[in-house]
C-alpha positions as CSV (number, residue, x, y, z in Angstrom):
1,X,-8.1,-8.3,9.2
2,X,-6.8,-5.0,7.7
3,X,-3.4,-5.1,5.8
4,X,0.0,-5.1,6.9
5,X,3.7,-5.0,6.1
6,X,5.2,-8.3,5.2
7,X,8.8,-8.9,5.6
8,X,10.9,-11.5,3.8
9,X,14.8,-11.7,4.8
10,X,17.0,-14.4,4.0
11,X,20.2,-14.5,5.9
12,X,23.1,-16.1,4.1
13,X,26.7,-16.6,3.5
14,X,28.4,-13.9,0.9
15,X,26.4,-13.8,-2.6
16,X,28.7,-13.4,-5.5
17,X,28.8,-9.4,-5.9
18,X,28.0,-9.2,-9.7
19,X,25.2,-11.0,-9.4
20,X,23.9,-9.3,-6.1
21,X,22.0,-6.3,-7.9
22,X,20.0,-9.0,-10.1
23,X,19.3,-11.3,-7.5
24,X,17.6,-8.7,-5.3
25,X,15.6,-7.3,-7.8
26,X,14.7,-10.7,-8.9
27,X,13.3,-12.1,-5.4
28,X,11.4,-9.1,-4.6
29,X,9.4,-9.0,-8.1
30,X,8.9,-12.8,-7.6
31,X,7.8,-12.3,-4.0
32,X,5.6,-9.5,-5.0
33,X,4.2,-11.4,-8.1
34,X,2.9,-14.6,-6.3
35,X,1.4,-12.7,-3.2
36,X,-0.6,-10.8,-6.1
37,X,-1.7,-13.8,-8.0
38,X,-3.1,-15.4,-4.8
39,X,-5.0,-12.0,-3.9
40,X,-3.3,-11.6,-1.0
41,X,-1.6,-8.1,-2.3
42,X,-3.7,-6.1,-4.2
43,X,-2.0,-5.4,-7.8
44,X,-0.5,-1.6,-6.9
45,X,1.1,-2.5,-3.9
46,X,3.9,-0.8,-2.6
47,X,7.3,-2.7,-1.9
48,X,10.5,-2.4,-1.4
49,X,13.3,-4.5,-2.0
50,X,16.8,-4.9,-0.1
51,X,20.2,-7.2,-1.0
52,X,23.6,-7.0,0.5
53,X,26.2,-9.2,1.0
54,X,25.0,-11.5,3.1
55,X,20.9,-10.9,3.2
56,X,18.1,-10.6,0.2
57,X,14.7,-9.2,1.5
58,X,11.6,-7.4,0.6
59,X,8.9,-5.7,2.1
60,X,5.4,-5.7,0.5
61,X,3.7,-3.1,2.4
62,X,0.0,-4.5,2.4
63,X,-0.5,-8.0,2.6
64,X,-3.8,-9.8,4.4
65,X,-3.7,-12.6,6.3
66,X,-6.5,-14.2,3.8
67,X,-7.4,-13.7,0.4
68,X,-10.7,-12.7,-0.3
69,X,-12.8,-15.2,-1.4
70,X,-13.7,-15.6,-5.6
71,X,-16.2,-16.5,-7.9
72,X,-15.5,-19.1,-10.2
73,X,-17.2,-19.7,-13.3
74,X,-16.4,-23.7,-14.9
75,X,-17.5,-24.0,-18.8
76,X,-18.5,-27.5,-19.4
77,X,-19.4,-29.2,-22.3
78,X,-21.7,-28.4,-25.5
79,X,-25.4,-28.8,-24.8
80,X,-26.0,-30.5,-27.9
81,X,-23.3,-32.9,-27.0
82,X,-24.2,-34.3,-23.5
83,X,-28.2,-34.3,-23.8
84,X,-29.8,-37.2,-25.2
85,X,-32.8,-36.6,-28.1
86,X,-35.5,-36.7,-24.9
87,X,-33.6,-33.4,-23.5
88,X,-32.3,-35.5,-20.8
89,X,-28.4,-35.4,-18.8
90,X,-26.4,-38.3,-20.8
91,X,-23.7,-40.2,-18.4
92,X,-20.7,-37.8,-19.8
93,X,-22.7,-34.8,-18.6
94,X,-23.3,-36.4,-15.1
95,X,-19.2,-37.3,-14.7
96,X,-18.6,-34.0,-15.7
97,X,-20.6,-32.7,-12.9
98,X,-19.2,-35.2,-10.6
99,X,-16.1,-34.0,-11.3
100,X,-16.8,-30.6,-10.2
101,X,-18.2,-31.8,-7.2
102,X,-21.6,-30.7,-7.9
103,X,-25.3,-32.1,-9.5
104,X,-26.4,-31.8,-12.4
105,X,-29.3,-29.7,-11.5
106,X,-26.5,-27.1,-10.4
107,X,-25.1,-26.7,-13.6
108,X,-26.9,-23.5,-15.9
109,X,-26.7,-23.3,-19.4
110,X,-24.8,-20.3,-21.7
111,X,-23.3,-19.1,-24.3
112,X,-19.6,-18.9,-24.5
113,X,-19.9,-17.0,-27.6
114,X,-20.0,-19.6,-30.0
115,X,-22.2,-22.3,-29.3
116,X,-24.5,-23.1,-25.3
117,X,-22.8,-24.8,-22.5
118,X,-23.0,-26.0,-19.5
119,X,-21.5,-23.9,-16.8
120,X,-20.7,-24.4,-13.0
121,X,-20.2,-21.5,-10.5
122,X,-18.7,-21.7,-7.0
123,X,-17.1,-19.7,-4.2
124,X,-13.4,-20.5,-3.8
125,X,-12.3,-19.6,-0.5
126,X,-9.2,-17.1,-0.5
127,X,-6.0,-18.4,0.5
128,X,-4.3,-17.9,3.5
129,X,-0.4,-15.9,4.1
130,X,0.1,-18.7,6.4
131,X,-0.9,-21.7,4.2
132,X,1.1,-20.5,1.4
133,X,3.8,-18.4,2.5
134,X,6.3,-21.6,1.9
135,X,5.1,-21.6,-1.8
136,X,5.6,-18.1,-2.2
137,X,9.1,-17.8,-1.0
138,X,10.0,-21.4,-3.0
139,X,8.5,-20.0,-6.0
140,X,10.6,-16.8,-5.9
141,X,13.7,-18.6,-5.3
142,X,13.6,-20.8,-8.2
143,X,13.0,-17.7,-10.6
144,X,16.7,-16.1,-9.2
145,X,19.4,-15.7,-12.1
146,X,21.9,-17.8,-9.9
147,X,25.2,-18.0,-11.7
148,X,26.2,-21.4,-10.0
149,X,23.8,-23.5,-7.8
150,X,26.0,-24.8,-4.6
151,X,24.7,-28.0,-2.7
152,X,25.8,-28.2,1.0
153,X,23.9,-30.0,3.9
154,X,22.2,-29.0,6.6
155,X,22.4,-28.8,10.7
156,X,21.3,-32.7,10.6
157,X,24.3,-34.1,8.6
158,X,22.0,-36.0,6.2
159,X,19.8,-33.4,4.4
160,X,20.9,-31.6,1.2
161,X,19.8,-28.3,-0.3
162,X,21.0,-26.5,-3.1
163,X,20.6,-22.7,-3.2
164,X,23.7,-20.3,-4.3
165,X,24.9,-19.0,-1.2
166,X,24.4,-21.6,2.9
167,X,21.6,-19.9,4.3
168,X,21.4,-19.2,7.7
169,X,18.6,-17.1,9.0
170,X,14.9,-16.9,7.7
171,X,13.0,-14.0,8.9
172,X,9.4,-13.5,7.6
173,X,7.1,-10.9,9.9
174,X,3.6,-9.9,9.3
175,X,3.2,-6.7,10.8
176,X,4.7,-7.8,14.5
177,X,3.5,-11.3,13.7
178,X,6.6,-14.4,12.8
179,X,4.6,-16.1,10.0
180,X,5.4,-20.4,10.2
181,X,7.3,-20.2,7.2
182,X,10.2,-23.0,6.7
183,X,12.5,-23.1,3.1
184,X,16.1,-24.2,2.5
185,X,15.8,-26.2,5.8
186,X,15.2,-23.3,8.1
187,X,12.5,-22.3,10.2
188,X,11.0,-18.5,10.2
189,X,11.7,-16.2,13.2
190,X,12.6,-12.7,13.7
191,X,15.7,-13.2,14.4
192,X,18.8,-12.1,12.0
193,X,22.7,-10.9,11.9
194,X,24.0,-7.4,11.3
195,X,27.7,-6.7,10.0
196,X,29.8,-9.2,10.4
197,X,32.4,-7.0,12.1
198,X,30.8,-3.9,13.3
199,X,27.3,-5.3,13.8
200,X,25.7,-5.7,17.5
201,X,25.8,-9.7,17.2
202,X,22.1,-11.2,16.9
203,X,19.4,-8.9,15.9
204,X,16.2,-9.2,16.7
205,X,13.4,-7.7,14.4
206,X,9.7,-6.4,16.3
207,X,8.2,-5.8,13.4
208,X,8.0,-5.7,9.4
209,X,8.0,-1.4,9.6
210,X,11.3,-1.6,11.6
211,X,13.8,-3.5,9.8
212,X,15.8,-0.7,7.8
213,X,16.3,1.2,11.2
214,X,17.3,-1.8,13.2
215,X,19.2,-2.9,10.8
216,X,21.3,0.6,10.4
217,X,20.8,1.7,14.3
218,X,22.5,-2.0,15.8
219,X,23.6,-4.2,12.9
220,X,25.5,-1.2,10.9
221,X,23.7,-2.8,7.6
222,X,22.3,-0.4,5.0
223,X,20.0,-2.9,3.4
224,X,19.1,-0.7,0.7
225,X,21.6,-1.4,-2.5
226,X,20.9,1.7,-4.2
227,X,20.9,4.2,-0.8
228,X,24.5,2.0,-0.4
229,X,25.6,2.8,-3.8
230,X,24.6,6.7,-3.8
231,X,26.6,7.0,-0.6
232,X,29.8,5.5,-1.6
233,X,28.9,7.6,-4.8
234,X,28.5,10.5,-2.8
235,X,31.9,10.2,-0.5
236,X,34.0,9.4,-3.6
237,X,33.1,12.1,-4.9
238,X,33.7,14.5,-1.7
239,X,37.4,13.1,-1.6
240,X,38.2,13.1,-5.0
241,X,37.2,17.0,-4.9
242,X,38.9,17.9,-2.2
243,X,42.6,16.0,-4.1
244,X,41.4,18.0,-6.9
245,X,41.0,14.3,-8.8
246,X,38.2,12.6,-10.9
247,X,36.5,9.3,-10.7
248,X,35.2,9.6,-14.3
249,X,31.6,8.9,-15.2
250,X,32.2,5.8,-17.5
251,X,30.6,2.6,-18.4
252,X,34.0,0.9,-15.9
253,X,33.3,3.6,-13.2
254,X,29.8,2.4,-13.1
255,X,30.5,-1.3,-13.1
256,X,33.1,-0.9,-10.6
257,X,31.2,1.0,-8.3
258,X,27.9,-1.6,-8.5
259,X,30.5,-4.3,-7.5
260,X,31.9,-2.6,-4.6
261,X,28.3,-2.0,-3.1
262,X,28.0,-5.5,-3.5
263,X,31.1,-6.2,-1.5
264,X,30.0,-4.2,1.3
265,X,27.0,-3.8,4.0
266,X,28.5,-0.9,5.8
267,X,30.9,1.6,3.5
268,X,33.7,4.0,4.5
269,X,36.2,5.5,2.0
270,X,40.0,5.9,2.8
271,X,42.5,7.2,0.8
272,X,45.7,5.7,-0.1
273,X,49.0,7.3,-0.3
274,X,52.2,6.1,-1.0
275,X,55.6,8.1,-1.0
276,X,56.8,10.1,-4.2
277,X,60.1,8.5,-4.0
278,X,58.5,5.4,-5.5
279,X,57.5,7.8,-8.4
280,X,61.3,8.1,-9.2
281,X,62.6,5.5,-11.1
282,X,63.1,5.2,-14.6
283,X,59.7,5.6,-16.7
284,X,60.2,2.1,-18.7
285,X,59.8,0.2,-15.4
286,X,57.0,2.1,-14.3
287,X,55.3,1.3,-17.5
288,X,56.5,-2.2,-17.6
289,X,55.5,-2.7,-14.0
């Protein structure tokens, strides 16, 4: 089968904001990393990764539903080691071979540079999305930078996890496909939330490709951290212009501003006023205050 956009969402309660940024980045590349090492992504692949308050996803955008299959090439013992003085297979070279699941008479002999060995090729068959989606996802979440691990239980009343937000939703699509995926005690669907507030209530996913628009179009979620970031940036900026004020372009500014994208899903700017009369009281309790 050809490839096609996977989709990894997990749906949780609010991540602490200054680690947001780093957890993102850190469960795409880990996402990305195993699907590659199982040859189920081939090592260019395009992806993109997504974090807000309350979700962490990625996209790969080719994965196959199998791996294809690989040679593998076994060295084995020394020849001089595991033949008798007749030539013949001693009982070391024989386990050895059992071991491997193979015969003797399968084995061929090498050089591995240095010395000839016995050596044992077989076909591994490719793994499959489905088989070892769980590990994938498992595997990226232990590599996040979590500041502090919470344990809570689940729907059940008897089972704990420990992750650094509750999760909620899982959501991991294969093209239009829900792969059987099941972590932190949740199954996979293609189910997930938008804004809390402004949102359209439950959202449902159709496939991998249309997450981002369903996402902005019904949940009023901009996934995307750093299209987030540039647009707060952006209208900032536009207001600060037209009060002929400045936001600065400092280390603080920057911080400040990563912090706030991770505080919101869907930004707006307002200005604040307050009246001038407050202005007029003596300057030491201004200072002081």
């Amino acid at each position: 089968m050809s490839a096609r956009p996977l989709l990894i969402e997990l749906f949780t309660e609010e991540l602490p904001p200054k680690a947001l940024k780093r957890l993102g980045e850190s469960f795409a590349a880990s996402v990305v990393e195993a699907l590659r090492s199982r040859g189920l992504a081939a090592q260019d692949v395009e992806h993109r990764g997504f974090c807000s308050p309350r979700r962490l996803a990625v996209r790969v955008d080719a994965v196959v539903q199998q791996a294809p299959d690989r040679k593998l090439e076994l060295k084995g013992p020394s020849v001089k080691v595991v033949l008798d003085a007749a030539g013949a297979p001693t009982q070391a070279l024989v386990k050895w071979a059992e071991k491997q699941g193979a015969s003797v008479d399968a084995l061929t002999r090498g050089s591995d540079g240095k010395q000839e060995c016995f050596f044992y090729s077989s076909t591994v068959r490719g793994e499959t999305l489905a088989a070892c989606i769980d590990a994938v996802i498992s595997q990226a979440l232990a590599k996040l930078p979590i500041p502090k691990v919470m344990e809570y239980q689940l729907a059940d009343g008897k089972t704990s996890v420990s992750f650094v937000r509750p999760e909620h939703r899982l959501v991991v699509l294969h093209g239009p496909d829900v792969v059987p995926a099941g972590v932190l005690g949740l199954r996979a669907g293609r189910t997930t939330f938008g804004h809390r507030f402004q949102g359209g209530g439950e959202l449902t996913i159709p496939d991998a490709h249309a997450y981002v628009h369903v996402l902005e179009r019904d949940g009023r979620v901009l996934p995307d951290f750093e299209q987030r970031r540039a647009r707060i940036d952006a209208m900032l900026r536009r207001e600060a212009a037209a009060l002929g004020a400045s936001l600065g372009d400092d280390a603080a500014v920057a911080a400040l501003l990563d912090e706030v994208c991770a505080l919101v899903e869907w930004p707006a700017v307002y200005v604040g006023r307050f009246d001038d009369e407050f202005l007029q009281v003596p300057q030491e309790c201004l200072i002081l205050t």
